[in-house]
C-alpha positions as CSV (number, residue, x, y, z in Angstrom):
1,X,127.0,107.7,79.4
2,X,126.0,104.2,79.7
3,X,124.2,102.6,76.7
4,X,121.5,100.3,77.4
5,X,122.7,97.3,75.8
6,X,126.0,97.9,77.9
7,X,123.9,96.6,81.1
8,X,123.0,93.8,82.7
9,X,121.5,91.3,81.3
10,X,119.0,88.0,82.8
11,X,119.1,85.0,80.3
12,X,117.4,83.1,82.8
13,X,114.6,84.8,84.7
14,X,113.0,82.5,87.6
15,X,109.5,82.4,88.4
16,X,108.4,84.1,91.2
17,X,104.6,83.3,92.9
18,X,104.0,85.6,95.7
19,X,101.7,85.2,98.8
20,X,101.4,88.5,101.3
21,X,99.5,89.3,104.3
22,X,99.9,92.7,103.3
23,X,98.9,95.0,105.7
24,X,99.2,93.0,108.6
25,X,101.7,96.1,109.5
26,X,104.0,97.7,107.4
27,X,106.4,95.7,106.1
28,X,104.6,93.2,102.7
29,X,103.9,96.8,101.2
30,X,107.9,97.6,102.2
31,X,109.1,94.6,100.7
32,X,106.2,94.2,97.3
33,X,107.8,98.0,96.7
34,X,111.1,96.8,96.7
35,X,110.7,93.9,95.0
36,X,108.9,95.9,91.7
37,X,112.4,97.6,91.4
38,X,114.0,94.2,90.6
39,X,110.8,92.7,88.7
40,X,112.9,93.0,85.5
41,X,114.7,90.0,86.4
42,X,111.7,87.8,87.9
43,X,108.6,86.4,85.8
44,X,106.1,87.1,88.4
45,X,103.0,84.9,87.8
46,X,101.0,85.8,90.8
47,X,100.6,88.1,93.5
48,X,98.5,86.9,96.2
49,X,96.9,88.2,99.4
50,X,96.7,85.7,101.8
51,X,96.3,85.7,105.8
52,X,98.1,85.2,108.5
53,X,98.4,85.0,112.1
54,X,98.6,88.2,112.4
55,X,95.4,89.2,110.6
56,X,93.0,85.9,110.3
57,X,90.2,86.9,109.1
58,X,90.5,89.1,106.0
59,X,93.2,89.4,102.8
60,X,93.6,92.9,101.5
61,X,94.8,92.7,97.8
62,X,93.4,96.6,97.1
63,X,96.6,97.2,99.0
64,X,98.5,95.6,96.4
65,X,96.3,97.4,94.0
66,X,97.6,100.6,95.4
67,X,101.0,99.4,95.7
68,X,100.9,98.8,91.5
69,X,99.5,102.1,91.1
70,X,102.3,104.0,92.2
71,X,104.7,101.7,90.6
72,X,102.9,102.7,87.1
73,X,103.6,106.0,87.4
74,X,107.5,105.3,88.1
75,X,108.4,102.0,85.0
76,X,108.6,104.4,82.1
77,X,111.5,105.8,84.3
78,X,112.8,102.2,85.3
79,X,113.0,101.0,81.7
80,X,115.0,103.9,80.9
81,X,118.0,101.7,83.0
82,X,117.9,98.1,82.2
83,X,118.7,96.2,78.5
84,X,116.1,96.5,76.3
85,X,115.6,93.2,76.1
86,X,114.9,92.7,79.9
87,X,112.2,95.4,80.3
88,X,110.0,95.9,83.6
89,X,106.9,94.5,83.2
90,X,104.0,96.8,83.0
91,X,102.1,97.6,85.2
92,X,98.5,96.3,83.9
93,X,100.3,92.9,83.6
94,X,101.4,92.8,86.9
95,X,97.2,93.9,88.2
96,X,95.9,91.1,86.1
97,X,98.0,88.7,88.6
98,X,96.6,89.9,91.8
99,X,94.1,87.5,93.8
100,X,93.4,86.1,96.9
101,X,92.9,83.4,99.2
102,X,91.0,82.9,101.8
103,X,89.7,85.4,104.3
104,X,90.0,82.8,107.1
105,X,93.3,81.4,109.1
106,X,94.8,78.1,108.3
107,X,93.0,75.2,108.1
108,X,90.1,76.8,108.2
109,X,90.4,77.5,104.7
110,X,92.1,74.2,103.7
111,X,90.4,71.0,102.8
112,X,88.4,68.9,99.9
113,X,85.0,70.7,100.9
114,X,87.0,73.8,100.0
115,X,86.5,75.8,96.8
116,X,89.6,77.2,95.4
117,X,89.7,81.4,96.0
118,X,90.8,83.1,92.8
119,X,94.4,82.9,94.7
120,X,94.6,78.9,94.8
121,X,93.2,78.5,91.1
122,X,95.8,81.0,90.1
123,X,98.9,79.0,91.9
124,X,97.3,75.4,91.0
125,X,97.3,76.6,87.0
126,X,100.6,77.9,87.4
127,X,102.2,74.8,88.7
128,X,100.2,72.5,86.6
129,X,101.5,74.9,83.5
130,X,103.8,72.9,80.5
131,X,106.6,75.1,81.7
132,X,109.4,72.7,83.4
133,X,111.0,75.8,85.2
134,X,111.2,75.9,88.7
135,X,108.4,77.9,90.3
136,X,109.4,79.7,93.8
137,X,106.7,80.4,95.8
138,X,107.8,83.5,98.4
139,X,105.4,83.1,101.3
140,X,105.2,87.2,103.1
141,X,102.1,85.5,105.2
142,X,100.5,82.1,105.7
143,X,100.5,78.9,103.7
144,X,96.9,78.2,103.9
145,X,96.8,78.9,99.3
146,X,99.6,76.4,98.9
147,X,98.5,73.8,101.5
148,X,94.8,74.1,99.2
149,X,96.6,73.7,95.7
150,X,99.1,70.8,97.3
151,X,95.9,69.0,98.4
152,X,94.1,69.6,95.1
153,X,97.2,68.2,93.4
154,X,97.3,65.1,95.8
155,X,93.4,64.5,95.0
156,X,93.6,65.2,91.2
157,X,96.8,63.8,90.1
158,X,98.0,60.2,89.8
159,X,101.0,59.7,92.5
160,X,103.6,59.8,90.2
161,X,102.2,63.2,88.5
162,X,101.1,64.8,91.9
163,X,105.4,63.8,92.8
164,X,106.2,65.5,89.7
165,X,104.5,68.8,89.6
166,X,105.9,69.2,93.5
167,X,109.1,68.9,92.5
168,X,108.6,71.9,90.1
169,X,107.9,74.0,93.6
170,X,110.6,76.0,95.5
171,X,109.0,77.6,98.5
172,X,110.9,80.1,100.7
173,X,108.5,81.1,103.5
174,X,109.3,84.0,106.3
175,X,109.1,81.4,109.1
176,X,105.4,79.6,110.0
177,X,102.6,82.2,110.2
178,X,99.7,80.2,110.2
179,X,99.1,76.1,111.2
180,X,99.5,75.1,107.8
181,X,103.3,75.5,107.5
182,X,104.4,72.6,109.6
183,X,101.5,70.0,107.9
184,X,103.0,71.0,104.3
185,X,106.4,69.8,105.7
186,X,105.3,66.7,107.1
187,X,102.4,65.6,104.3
188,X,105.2,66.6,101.5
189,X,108.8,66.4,102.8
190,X,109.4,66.3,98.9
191,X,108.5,70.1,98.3
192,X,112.0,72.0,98.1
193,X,110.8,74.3,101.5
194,X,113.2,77.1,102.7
195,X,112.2,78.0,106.4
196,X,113.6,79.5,109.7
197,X,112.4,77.0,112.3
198,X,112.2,77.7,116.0
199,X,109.7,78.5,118.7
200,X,106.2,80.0,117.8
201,X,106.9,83.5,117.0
202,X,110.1,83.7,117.8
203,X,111.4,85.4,115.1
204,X,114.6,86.9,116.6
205,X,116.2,83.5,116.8
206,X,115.7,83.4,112.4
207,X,117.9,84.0,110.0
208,X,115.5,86.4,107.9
209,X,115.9,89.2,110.7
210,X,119.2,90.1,109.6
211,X,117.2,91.9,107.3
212,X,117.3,94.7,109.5
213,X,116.1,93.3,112.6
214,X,119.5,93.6,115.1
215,X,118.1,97.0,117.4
216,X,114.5,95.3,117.5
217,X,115.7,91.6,118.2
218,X,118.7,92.2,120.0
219,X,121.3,90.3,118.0
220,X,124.7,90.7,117.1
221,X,125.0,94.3,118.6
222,X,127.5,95.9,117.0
223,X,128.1,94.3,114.3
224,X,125.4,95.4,111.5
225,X,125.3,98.6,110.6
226,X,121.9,100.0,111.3
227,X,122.3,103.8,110.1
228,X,121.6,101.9,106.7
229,X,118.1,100.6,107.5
230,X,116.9,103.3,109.6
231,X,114.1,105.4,109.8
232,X,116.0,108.3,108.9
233,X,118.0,107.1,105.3
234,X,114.9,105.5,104.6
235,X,113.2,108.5,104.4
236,X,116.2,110.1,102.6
237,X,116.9,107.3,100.0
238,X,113.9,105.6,99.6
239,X,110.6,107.4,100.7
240,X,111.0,109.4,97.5
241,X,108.9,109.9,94.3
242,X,106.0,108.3,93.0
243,X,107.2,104.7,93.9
244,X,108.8,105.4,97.2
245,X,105.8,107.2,98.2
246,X,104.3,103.9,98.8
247,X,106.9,103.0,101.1
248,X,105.3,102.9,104.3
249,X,107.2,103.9,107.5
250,X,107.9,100.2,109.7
251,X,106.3,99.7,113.1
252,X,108.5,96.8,114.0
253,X,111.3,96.0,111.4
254,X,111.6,97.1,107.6
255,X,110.9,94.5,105.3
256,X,111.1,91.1,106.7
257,X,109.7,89.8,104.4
258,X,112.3,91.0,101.4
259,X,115.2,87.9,102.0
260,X,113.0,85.7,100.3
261,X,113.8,87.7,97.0
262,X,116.9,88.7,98.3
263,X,118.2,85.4,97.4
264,X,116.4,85.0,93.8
265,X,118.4,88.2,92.6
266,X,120.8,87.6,90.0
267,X,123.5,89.5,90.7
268,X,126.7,86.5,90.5
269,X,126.7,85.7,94.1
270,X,124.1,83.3,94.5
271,X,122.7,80.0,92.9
272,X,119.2,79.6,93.7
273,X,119.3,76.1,93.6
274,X,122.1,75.6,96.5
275,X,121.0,77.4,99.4
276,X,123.8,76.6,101.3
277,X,126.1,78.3,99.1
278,X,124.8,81.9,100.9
279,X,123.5,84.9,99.1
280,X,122.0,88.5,100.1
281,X,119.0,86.1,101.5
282,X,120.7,83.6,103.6
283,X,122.6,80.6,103.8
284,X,120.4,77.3,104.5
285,X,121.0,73.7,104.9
286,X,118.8,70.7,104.7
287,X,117.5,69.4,107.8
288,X,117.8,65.9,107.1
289,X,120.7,65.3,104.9
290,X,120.3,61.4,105.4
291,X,119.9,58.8,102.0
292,X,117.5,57.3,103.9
293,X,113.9,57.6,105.2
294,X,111.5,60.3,103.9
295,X,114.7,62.2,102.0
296,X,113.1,65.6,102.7
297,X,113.9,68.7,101.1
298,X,113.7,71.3,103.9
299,X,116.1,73.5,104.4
300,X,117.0,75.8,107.6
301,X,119.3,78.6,109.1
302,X,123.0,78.2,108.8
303,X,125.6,80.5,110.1
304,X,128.2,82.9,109.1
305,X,131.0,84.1,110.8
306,X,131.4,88.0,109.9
307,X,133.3,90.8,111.2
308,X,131.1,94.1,112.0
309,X,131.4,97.1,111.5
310,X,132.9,97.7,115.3
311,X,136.0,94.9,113.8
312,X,134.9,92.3,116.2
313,X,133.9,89.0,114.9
314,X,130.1,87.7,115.2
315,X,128.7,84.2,114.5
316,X,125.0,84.0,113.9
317,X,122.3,82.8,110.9
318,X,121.4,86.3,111.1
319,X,125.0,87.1,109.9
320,X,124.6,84.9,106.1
321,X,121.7,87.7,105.5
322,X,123.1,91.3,107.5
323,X,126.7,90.8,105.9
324,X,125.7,92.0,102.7
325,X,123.8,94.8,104.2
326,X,125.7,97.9,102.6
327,X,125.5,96.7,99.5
328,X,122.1,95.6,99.2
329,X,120.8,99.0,100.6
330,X,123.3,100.6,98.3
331,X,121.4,98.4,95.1
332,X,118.0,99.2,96.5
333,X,118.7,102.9,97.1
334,X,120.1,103.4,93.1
335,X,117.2,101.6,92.2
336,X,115.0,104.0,93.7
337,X,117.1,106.9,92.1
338,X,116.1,105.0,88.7
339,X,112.2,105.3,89.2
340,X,112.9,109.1,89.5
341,X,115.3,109.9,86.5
342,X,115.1,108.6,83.1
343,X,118.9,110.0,82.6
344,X,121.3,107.6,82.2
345,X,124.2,109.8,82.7
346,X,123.5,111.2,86.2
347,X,122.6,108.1,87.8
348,X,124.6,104.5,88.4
349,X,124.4,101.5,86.9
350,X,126.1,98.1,88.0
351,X,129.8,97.0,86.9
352,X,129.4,94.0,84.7
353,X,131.9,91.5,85.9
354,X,134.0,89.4,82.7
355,X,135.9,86.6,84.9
356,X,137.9,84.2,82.0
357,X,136.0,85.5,78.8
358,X,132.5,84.4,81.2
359,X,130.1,87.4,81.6
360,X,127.4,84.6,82.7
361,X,125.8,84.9,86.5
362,X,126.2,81.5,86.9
363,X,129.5,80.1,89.2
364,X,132.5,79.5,87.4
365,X,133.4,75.7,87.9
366,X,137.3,74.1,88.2
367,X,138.2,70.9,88.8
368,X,141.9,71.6,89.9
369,X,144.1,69.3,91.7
370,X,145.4,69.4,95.2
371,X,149.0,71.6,95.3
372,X,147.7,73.3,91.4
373,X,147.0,76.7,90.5
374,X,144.4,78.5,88.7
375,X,144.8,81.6,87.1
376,X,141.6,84.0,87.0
377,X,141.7,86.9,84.7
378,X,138.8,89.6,85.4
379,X,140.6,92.3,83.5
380,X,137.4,92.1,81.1
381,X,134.8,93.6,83.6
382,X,133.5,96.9,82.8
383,X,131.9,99.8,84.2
384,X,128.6,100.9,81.9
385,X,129.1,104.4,83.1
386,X,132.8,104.3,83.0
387,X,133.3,104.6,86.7
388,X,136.6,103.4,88.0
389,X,136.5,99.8,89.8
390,X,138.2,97.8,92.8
391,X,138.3,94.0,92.7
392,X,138.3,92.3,96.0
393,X,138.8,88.3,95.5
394,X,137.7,85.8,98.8
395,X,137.5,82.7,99.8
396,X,133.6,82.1,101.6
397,X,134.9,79.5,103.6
398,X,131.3,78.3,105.6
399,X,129.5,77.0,102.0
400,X,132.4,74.3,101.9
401,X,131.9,72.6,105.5
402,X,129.8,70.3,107.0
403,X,129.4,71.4,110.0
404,X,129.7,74.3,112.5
405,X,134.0,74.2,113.1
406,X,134.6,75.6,109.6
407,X,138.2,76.7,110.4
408,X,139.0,73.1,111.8
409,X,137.5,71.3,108.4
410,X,137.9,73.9,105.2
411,X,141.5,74.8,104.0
412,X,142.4,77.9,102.8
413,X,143.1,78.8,99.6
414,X,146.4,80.5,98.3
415,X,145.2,84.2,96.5
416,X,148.3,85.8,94.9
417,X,147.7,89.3,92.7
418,X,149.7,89.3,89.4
419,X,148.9,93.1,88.6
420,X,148.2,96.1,90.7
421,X,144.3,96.0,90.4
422,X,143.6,93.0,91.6
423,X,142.3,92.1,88.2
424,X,144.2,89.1,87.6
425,X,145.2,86.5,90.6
426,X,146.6,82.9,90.8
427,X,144.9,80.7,93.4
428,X,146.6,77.9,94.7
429,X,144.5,74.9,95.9
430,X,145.6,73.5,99.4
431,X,147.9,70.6,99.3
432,X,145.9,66.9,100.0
433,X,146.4,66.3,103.5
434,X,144.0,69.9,104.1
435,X,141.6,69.5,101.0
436,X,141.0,66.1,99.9
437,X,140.5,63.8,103.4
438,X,138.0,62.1,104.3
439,X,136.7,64.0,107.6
440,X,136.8,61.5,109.8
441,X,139.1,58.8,109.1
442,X,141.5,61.6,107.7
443,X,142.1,58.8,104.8
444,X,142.6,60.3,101.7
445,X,139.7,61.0,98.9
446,X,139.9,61.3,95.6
447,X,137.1,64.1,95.1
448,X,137.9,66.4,98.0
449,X,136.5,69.6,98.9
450,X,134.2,72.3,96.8
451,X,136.0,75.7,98.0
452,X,134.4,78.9,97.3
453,X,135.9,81.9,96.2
454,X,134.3,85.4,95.6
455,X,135.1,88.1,93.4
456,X,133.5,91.6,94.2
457,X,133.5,94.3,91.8
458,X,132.5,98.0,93.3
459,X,132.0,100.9,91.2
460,X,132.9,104.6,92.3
461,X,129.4,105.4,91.6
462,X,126.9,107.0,94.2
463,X,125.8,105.2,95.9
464,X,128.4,102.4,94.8
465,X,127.2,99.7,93.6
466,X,128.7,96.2,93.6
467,X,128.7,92.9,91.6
468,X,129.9,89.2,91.9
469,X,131.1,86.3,90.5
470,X,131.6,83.1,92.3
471,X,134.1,80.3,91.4
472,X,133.5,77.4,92.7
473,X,136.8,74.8,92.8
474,X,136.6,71.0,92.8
475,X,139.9,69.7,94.7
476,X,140.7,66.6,93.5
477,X,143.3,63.9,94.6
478,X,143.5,61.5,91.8
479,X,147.1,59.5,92.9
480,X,145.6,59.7,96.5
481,X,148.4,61.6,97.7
482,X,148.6,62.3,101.5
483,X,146.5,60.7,104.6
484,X,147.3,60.1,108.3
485,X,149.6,56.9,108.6
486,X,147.6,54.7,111.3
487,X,149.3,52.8,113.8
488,X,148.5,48.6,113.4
489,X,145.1,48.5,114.2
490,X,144.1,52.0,114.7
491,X,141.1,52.7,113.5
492,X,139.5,56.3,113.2
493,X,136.0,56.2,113.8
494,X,134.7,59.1,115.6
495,X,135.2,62.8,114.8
496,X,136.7,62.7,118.6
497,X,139.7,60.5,116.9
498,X,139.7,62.9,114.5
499,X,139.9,65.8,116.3
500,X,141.9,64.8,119.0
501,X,145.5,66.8,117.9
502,X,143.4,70.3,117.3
503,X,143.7,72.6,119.5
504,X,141.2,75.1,117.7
C-alpha cells in the first residue's frame, strides 16, 4: 500500500485565476470538473464567469456553484491520495472565489465609466496583491474582466508600477472569444499572452483542439487516438460518482478549454515559464522574437512532429497537445477513480521519478561539452504502490530549433543503456560541427545548442500512469572546435548558403 508521504509532492504551486463562459455548451463545466481533480497542485484565487461570443449577454456562475457542489461531496475521498501536506482545497474556499463579470460582450463592458463587477475587483486585488509570484490567468471565455482590470491598472498606477504589476500576469486564453483579445495584445504587448491566432472562429487551425478535437475538426486523421476521448470511455471512466456526475456529455468537443491547465500541471515534463519547451498543453513560440520595437510577449502555435497510432508520421500544432493524449486521459481517469475510493491500496498512484539524487519537477540542467558524455542514473525512482516500472529516455528534438526544419538544424544525441532497465544511460553530446554552429554562417559558437531529452516513467498500474523528468543539455564549444572552412572571400549570409549541400 502506498503511504501518503510516499507521493507526490508540489513545493511550488502556481496561481491560477480563472475566467469561464460556462455554459455556453458543455465543455467549461468539462474542463472546471477536471481541473478540481488537480486543484491540489494550483492556488486558485478566482473563478470567474465571464461572457463570450458565444453567449453575450449573461455570465452564469450558479453553474460553477453547482459544479463545487458535487466536488464537495467527492475531496474527503481525493485527500485520501495526495501528501498530506498538499491537501485539496475545500470546497467552501474554492465558493468564496466565485464572481463575475459583466453580463454584456466585449467592450461593452470595458472602459473608465465602467464599474468593476465583483469578477474585475476580485482579479484587480489579486494582481495588485504583495505576492511576487506569477499569476496565470486561464481565459475558458472572453477577456472583457482582464481588459477592465488592465485598464484600471493603466489609470491607477504610475507607468512604471502599472509595467510592473503586468509583468506579474501570465495569460493563456482558448483563442479570441470576444473583441477584447486582440486590443489587450496591442495596448500591452508586455503582458506574457499564450494564444492560438488565426481566422475568426476558426478553431480547427489551433493548437488547443488537439485536446480532442481531430473527428470534429478534421485534423491529423489517424493519428490521435480518439477511443480515448470518446463519448463512450467518457461515460465509462469519467461520468462516474459524485464528481463525474457533473461531467456533462460534449455537443461539439470535450473540454477545449482544459490545455490551458494542461500545461500548468506539474508533473516533470513542462516549465511553465518556457512554452516552447512543450508540455500536455502545447508548445508555443513568441511571435516576435525581435530585440527591437515593442518586444512583445505573445506567444503562438508551434508544431510537433509525432507518429500516430496508425505508425505514420504527422506534423501539426495540434500534434504538441494530442501526443500526450493516452497519458493524460490515463491521469484524469485515475483521478476520477480517487474521488470514488478513499483506499489507497486498490487504486494507483504516480511513480515518483529520482534522476541523479533530484526528485524536484524542475528540468535537470548540464552544461556538457561537444564530443562529452553524461551519465544519468534514475535507478532512485519509485513506485508508491510498488508497481513495477519501464523507463523510456528521448531526445524532444522541436524545443531545441528555430525554426520549422528541425531535422536539418538539431543534432541528435547519443542514448546508450548501461543496465537492463533502462535505469541508468550515458548520453553523448553531438560532436561541434552538429551542435555548436552558428546556423547560418556554419562558424563555430561557443555556447551551442540546448537539446532536450525526456525521461518517462510508466507504472503497471490500472490505468498506468506515467511521470517525467526533463534534462535539458547546454552544448558548449569552449576551444571553438569545428566550422565550415570558407573559400577566400566566401561569405555565408543567407540560410540558402547555408543550406545549399542538404538534401533533406
Amino acid at each position: 500500500m502506498a503511504q501518503l508521504t510516499r507521493l507526490q509532492t508540489f513545493p511550488n504551486k502556481p496561481r491560477v485565476f480563472v475566467l469561464t463562459d460556462i455554459s455556453n455548451e458543455p465543455d467549461d463545466a468539462e474542463s472546471l470538473v477536471r481541473y478540481l481533480l488537480y486543484s491540489n497542485q494550483f492556488q486558485t484565487e478566482g473563478l470567474v464567469a465571464v461572457s463570450s461570443t458565444w453567449m453575450k449577454n449573461k455570465v452564469c456562475p450558479q453553474d460553477i456553484h453547482k459544479i463545487l457542489n458535487a466536488y464537495a461531496v467527492a475531496v474527503d475521498n481525493l485527500n485520501k491520495h495526495t501528501h498530506p501536506d498538499y491537501p485539496y482545497p475545500s470546497a467552501d474556499s474554492l465558493r468564496a472565489l466565485v464572481k463575475s463579470g459583466p453580463a454584456v460582450y466585449g467592450f461593452a463592458g470595458v472602459g473608465a465609466d465602467k464599474p468593476l463587477t465583483d469578477g474585475a475587483q476580485l482579479l484587480l486585488e489579486r494582481i495588485e496583491a504583495p505576492s511576487q509570484d506569477p499569476l496565470w490567468v486561464l481565459v475558458w471565455g472572453g477577456t472583457n474582466v482582464l481588459a477592465q482590470v488592465l485598464l484600471t491598472i493603466r489609470d491607477k498606477h504610475s507607468p512604471e508600477e502599472a509595467a510592473k504589476l503586468r509583468s506579474k500576469l501570465r495569460v493563456y486564453t482558448i483563442s479570441d472569444q470576444d473583441d477584447t483579445s486582440a486590443w489587450i495584445r496591442t495596448q500591452f504587448p508586455d503582458v506574457f499572452y499564450i494564444s492560438s491566432i488565426h481566422g475568426w472562429n476558426q478553431y480547427g487551425l489551433a493548437a488547443w483542439t488537439g485536446i480532442s478535437g481531430d473527428k470534429y475538426y478534421g485534423f491529423d486523421q489517424g493519428g490521435p487516438d480518439f477511443s480515448k476521448v470518446s463519448k463512450q470511455w467518457i461515460k465509462e471512466n469519467i461520468q462516474i460518482g459524485p464528481l463525474g456526475s457533473a461531467y456533462p456529455d460534449f455537443l461539439f468537443i470535450p473540454e477545449g478549454d482544459t490545455p490551458t491547465f494542461l500545461y500548468l500541471i506539474q508533473n516533470g515534463l513542462g516549465d511553465r515559464e518556457h512554452p516552447d519547451y512543450g508540455s500536455w498543453g502545447g508548445r508555443y513560440a513568441l511571435t516576435d522574437a525581435s530585440d527591437a520595437g515593442q518586444q512583445g510577449r505573445h506567444y503562438s502555435d508551434m508544431s510537433d512532429s509525432v507518429f500516430g497510432v496508425d505508425g505514420k508520421s504527422y506534423r501539426s500544432n495540434q500534434a504538441t497537445i494530442w501526443r500526450w493524449r493516452d497519458t493524460f486521459q490515463n491521469d484524469f481517469a485515475a483521478r476520477m477513480q480517487w474521488s470514488l475510493n478513499p483506499d489507497l491500496a486498490s487504486t494507483n498512484h504516480h511513480p515518483i521519478v529520482v534522476v541523479n539524487g533530484s526528485q524536484s519537477l524542475e528540468p535537470l540542467y548540464f552544461e556538457a561539452e561537444a564530443d562529452s558524455t553524461i551519465e544519468l542514473d534514475a535507478s532512485g525512482t519509485y513506485d508508491p504502490d510498488g508497481d513495477e516500472l519501464t523507463f523510456k529516455w528521448w531526445q524532444y528534438r522541436e524545443p531545441s530549433a528555430s525554426q520549422w526544419l528541425v531535422h536539418f538544424e538539431v543534432s541528435e544525441l547519443g542514448i546508450e543503456k548501461l543496465d537492463g532497465e533502462g535505469k541508468k544511460i550515458r548520453v553523448t553530446v553531438p560532436e561541434p560541427e552538429k551542435s555548436c554552429m552558428e546556423l547560418i554562417s556554419r562558424q563555430p559558437i561557443a555556447k551551442g545548442q540546448l537539446l532536450h531529452l525526456i525521461l518517462e516513467v510508466t507504472d503497471s498500474g490500472t490505468p498506468a500512469l506515467t511521470s517525467y523528468r526533463r534534462i535539458l543539455i547546454q552544448a558548449t564549444n569552449k576551444n571553438l572546435r569545428g566550422g565550415k572552412p570558407l573559400k577566400e572571400g566566401e561569405e555565408l549570409l543567407a540560410i540558402g548558403d547555408a543550406m545549399k549541400d542538404y538534401t533533406g
